[in-house]
Each structure stands twice: as C-alpha cells, then as structure tokens.
C-alpha positions as CSV (number, residue, x, y, z in Angstrom):
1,X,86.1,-12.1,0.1
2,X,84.6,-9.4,1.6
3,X,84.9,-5.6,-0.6
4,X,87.1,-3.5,1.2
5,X,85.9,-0.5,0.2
6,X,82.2,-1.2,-0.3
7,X,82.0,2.4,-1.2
8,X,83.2,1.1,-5.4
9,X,80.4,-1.2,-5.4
10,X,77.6,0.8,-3.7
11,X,74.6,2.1,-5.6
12,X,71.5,4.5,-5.3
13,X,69.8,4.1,-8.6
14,X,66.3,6.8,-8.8
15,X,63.8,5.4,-11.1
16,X,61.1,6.5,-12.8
17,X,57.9,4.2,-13.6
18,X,55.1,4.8,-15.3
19,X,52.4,7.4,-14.5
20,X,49.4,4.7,-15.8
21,X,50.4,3.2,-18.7
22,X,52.8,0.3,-18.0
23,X,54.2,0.2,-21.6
24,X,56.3,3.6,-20.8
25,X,58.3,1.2,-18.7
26,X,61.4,1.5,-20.2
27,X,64.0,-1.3,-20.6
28,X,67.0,-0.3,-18.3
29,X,64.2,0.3,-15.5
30,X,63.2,-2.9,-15.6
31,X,67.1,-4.6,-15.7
32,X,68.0,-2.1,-12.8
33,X,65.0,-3.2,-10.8
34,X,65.4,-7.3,-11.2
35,X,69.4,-6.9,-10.3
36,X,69.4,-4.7,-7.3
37,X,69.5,-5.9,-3.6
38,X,66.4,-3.8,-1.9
39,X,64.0,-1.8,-3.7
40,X,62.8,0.6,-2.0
41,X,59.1,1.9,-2.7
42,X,56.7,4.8,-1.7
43,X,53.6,2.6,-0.8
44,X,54.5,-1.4,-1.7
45,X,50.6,-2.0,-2.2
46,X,50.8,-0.2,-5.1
47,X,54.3,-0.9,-6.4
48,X,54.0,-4.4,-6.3
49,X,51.3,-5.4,-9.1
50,X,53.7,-3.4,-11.3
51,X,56.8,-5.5,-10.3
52,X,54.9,-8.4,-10.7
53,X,53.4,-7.3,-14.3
54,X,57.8,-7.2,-15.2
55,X,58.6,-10.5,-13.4
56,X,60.5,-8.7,-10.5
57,X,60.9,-10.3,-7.4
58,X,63.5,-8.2,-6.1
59,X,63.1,-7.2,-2.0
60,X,61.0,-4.5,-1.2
61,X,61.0,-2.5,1.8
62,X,59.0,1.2,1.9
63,X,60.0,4.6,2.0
64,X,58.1,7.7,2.1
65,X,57.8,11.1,3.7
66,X,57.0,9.5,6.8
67,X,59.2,7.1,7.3
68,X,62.1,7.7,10.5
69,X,65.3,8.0,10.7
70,X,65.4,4.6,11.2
71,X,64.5,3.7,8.2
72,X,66.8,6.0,6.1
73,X,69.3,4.5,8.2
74,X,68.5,0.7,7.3
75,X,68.5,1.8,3.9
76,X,71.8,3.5,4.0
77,X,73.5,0.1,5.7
78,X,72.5,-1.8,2.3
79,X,74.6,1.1,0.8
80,X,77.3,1.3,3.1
81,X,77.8,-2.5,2.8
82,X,78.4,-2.5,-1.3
83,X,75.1,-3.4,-1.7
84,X,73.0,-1.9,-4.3
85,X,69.3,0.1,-4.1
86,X,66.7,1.1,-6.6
87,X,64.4,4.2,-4.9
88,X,60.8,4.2,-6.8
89,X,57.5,6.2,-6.1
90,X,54.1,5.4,-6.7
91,X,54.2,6.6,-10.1
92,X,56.5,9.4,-12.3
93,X,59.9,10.0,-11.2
94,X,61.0,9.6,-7.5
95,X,61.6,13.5,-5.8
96,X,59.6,15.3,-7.9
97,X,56.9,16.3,-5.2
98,X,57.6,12.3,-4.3
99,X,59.4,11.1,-1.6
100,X,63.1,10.4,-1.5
101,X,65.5,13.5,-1.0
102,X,66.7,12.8,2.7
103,X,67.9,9.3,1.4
104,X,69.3,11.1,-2.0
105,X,70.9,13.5,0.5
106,X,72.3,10.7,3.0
107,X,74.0,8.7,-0.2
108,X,75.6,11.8,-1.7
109,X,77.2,12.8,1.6
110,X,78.7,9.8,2.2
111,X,80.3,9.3,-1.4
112,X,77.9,6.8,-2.6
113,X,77.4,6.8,-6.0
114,X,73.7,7.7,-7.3
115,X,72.1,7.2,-10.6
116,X,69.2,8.4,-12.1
117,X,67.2,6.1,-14.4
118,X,64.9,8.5,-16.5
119,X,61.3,7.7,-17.4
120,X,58.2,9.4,-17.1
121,X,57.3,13.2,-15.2
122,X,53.7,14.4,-15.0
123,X,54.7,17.9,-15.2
124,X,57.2,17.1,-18.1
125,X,54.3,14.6,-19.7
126,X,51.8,18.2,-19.0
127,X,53.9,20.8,-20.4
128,X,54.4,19.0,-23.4
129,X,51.2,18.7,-24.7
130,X,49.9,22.0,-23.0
131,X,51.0,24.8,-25.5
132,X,51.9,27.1,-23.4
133,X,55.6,28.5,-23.5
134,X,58.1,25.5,-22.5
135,X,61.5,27.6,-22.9
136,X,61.2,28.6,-19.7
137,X,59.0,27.5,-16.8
138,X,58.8,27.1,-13.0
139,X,57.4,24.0,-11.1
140,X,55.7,24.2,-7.6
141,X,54.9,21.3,-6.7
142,X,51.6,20.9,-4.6
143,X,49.6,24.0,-3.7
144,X,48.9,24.5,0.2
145,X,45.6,23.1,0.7
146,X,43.9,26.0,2.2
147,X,42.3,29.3,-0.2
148,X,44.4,31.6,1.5
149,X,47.5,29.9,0.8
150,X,46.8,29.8,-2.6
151,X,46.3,32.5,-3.1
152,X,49.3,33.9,-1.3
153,X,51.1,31.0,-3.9
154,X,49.8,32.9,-7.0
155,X,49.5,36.7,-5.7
156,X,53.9,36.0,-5.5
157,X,53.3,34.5,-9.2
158,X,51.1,37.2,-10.5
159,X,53.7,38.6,-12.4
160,X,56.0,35.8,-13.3
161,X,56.5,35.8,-16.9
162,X,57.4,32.0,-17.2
163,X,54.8,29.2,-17.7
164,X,53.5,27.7,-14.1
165,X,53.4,24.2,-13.1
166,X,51.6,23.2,-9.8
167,X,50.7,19.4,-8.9
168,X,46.9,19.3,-7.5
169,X,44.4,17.1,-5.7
170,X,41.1,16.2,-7.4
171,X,39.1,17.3,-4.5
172,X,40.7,20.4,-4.3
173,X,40.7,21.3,-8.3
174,X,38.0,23.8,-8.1
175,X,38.2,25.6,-5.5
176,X,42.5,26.4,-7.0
177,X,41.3,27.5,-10.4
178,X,38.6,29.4,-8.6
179,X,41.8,31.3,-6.8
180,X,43.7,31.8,-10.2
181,X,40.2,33.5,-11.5
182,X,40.5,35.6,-8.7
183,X,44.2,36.4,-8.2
184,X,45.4,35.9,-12.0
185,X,42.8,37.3,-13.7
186,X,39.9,36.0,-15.7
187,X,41.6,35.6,-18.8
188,X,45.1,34.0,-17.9
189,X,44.7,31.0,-20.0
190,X,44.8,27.6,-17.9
191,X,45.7,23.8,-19.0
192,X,44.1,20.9,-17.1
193,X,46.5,17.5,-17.8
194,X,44.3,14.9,-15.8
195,X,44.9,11.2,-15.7
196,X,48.1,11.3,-18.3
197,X,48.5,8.2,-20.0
198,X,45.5,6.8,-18.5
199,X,42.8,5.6,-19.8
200,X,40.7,8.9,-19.1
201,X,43.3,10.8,-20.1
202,X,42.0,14.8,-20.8
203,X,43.9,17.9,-21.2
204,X,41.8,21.3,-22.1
205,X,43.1,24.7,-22.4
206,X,41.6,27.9,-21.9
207,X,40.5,30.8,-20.6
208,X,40.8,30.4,-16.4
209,X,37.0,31.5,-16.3
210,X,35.9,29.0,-18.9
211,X,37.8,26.2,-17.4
212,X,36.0,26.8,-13.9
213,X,33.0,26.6,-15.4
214,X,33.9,23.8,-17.4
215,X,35.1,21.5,-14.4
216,X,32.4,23.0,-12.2
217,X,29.6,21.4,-15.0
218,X,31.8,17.8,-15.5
219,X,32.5,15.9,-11.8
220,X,34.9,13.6,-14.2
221,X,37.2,16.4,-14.4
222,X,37.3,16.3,-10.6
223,X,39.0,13.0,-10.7
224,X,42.5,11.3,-10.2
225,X,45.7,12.5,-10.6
226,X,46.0,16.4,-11.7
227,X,48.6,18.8,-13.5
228,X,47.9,22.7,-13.9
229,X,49.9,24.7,-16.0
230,X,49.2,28.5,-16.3
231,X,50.2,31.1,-18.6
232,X,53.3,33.2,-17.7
233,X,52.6,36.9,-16.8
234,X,52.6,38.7,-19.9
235,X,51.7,42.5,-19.5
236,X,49.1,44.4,-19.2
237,X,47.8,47.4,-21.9
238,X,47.8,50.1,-19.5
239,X,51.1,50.8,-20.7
240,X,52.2,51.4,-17.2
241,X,55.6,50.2,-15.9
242,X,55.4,46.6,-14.2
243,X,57.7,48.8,-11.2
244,X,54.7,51.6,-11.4
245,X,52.1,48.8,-11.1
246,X,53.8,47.1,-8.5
247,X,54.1,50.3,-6.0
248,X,50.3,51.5,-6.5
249,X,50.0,47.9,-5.4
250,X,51.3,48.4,-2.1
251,X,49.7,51.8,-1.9
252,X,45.9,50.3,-2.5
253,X,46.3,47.6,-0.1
254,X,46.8,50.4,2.6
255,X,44.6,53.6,1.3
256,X,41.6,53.8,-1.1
257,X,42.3,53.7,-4.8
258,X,41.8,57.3,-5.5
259,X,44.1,58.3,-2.9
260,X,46.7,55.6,-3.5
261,X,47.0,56.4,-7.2
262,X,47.8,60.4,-6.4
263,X,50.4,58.9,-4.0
264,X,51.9,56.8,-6.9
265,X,51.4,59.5,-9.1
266,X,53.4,61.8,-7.5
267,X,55.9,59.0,-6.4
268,X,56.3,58.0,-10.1
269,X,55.7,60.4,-12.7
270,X,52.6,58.6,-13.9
271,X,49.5,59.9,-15.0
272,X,46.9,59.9,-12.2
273,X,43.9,59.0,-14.4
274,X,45.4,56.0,-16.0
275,X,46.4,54.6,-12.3
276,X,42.8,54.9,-11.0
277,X,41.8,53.5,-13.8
278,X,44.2,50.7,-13.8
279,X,42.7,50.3,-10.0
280,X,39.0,49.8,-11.3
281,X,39.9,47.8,-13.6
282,X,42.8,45.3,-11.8
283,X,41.1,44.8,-8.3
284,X,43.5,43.4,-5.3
285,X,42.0,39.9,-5.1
C-alpha cells in the first residue's frame, strides 16, 4: 500500500566518514549506510573501497558542487517518494567546505526530515590537538587561490582575536603561510595539521616565520590534505587603542607615515612619536 504521505517516512541522513583511518567509522554510520535506498557520494571512485571495506552495497549515485539541477532534482524524487538517502563526501563531514548544502537546502524546504550522523571534522580533529585557544574560533574554509586574495582574507583577519581555521591545498601551503608572514606578522604563532589520522600524520606549531622555513626545507610537508590554524589577534605593546591603530591604518595607506601619524594624532589624541613609530615598526603588507 502505497504511503500517503511519503513526507513521515522520508529521510536525508548527512554522514561523516573517516578522514584516513577507517577505524573512526562509527557504528550508526555504518547501519545508516547499509539500510538506506541511494547513497549519495562526492566522487564514487573514492567512496566505494570504503563501502566495500563495511560490506555496503547500498546504491550509489554522485553528488558534488558540480552536479545540475538535475541531479538535486533526482535526488529529491527518492525523498519525495518516502524513500530514504545518506549524503557522504570524500572524507570528514559532508558541507563543511564539502559538497551538499543545495540538496540540505531542497529537503528542509520541503518538510523532509534531515539527520546528521556525526563522525569525524578536520578542522575539529586540528583544533584539538593544535593548542591554540578553542573557546572561541572562526572557520574559513578554503583560502582564494591567488596571493592577493589571501591576503585581502587575512588583512580582514588581522585583528580578529579568535583562533583561525582555513582548509588549504598542498601545492598552495607555502606560498599562504608566506602571506600570514607578511600580513599577520612574523611572530603570529601557526599550526600545520597535515594528513590527520593518516599514516603521515604531522602537526607542528610555531612561530609563522619558523614554520615557512620549516615547510620550505621539508617537500613532505607540502603533501595531502592540510588544516591551518592561526593565533587569534592578541594586541600589540604600543599601548595604542586597537580604534587608534585602525584609523592611522587608513591614513598610511593614503599619505606617508610621518604625515599620516600627525593626521591621527590630531584626530585622536595620541602621541605623534609613538604612531610613527608604531608605523616603522607594523608595515602595511
């Protein structure tokens, strides 16, 4: 008899799999994954050895950033017919820089139910091993791929106290830390989580200089899948006002320091001296 309002029976589960290691599989990932109708996956190729490692021979059909409307809309007749679908990316947790929001975002407005099925995130997996501050932090995703848009990224970070996540590209990886030396300042301490859970699995924290130089000296470290996390803007001792240091910003990148910092000066109330020399020694990247 056929459900009259498929709508009861309809599911969207999201679920995580593992970023290397296949034993952080957990349990109800596995059950969702061998009882649903369609699986849907980011890139099949690489789904399926890990289906078949669980036994799961479940249907699989793929979805990803570049798949039509068509698509989202063959996916969403499964759902709109009581049927039930698991959404999984290559690795980690599915719309975390991953595909999967316009299908997330299709289900939700029609009523269908959707359930997450937590497992592993890089960026959570990072952050906690990377010592920095975890009470607060902000995840970007992946940095544009181009210097000049990284750096525009971290110049509207420079002064964000909470920790900073970005997802990056091997080939990419030093040229970016090269751009927080030069925007963030040579001593903003950096974390590298590379290959978590893998078996070259490295994370190293430090200085941003010393962490250029380290990954400049080791190709390795220019390999597979990346996490940086950044310290949070914490002050300065100049002892100037982030507001004061924010205006002789915008003043420098239009006049010459000395006359930018008697503009701010008189703008401000602060000493004239201490902005110069906050000039010579903070140069706009």
């Amino acid at each position: 008899m056929e459900n009259p309002n498929p709508s009861d029976t309809a599911t969207l589960y999201v679920v995580a799999t593992p970023l290397g290691n296949l034993g952080d599989m957990v349990p109800r990932a596995v059950e969702v994954l061998q009882t649903v109708d369609v699986i849907a996956a980011e890139d099949t190729r690489r789904s399926r050895p890990l289906l078949q490692h669980f036994g799961i021979d479940t249907a699989l059909v793929a979805y990803h950033d570049h798949s039509d409307a068509r698509t989202v809309e063959r996916l969403m007749g499964t759902l709109r017919g009581g049927g039930s679908l698991a959404l999984i990316s290559d690795a980690g947790t599915p719309l975390i820089s991953d595909p999967g929001y316009r299908l997330v975002d299709a289900a939700t407005a029609e009523g269908i139910r959707v359930v997450p099925i937590p497992g592993a995130s890089a960026l959570i997996a990072a952050l906690s091993v990377a010592g920095l501050p975890s009470d607060r932090f902000i995840f970007e995703g992946f940095l544009p791929a181009k210097t000049h848009g990284r750096r525009a990224v971290f110049d509207a970070l420079k002064r964000e106290p909470r920790t900073l996540i970005f997802y990056e590209a091997p080939h990419r990886l030093l040229d970016c830390i090269e751009d927080v030396v030069a925007v963030l300042g040579e001593s903003r301490t950096v974390v590298l989580a590379r290959e978590l859970t893998k078996m070259h699995e490295t994370v190293l924290r430090m200085p941003a200089t010393e962490l250029r130089d380290r990954v400049a000296a080791d190709r390795n470290q220019q390999r597979g899948e990346c996490v940086l996390l950044v310290a949070g803007y914490q002050g300065d001792d100049s002892g100037l006002r982030d507001d004061v240091i924010a205006a002789l910003d915008v003043l420098r990148a239009e006049l010459p320091l000395k006359q930018a910092a008697a503009l701010c000066a008189r703008i401000t109330g602060a000493k004239k001296n201490q902005l110069y020399q906050y000039g010579v020694d903070h140069p706009l990247s």
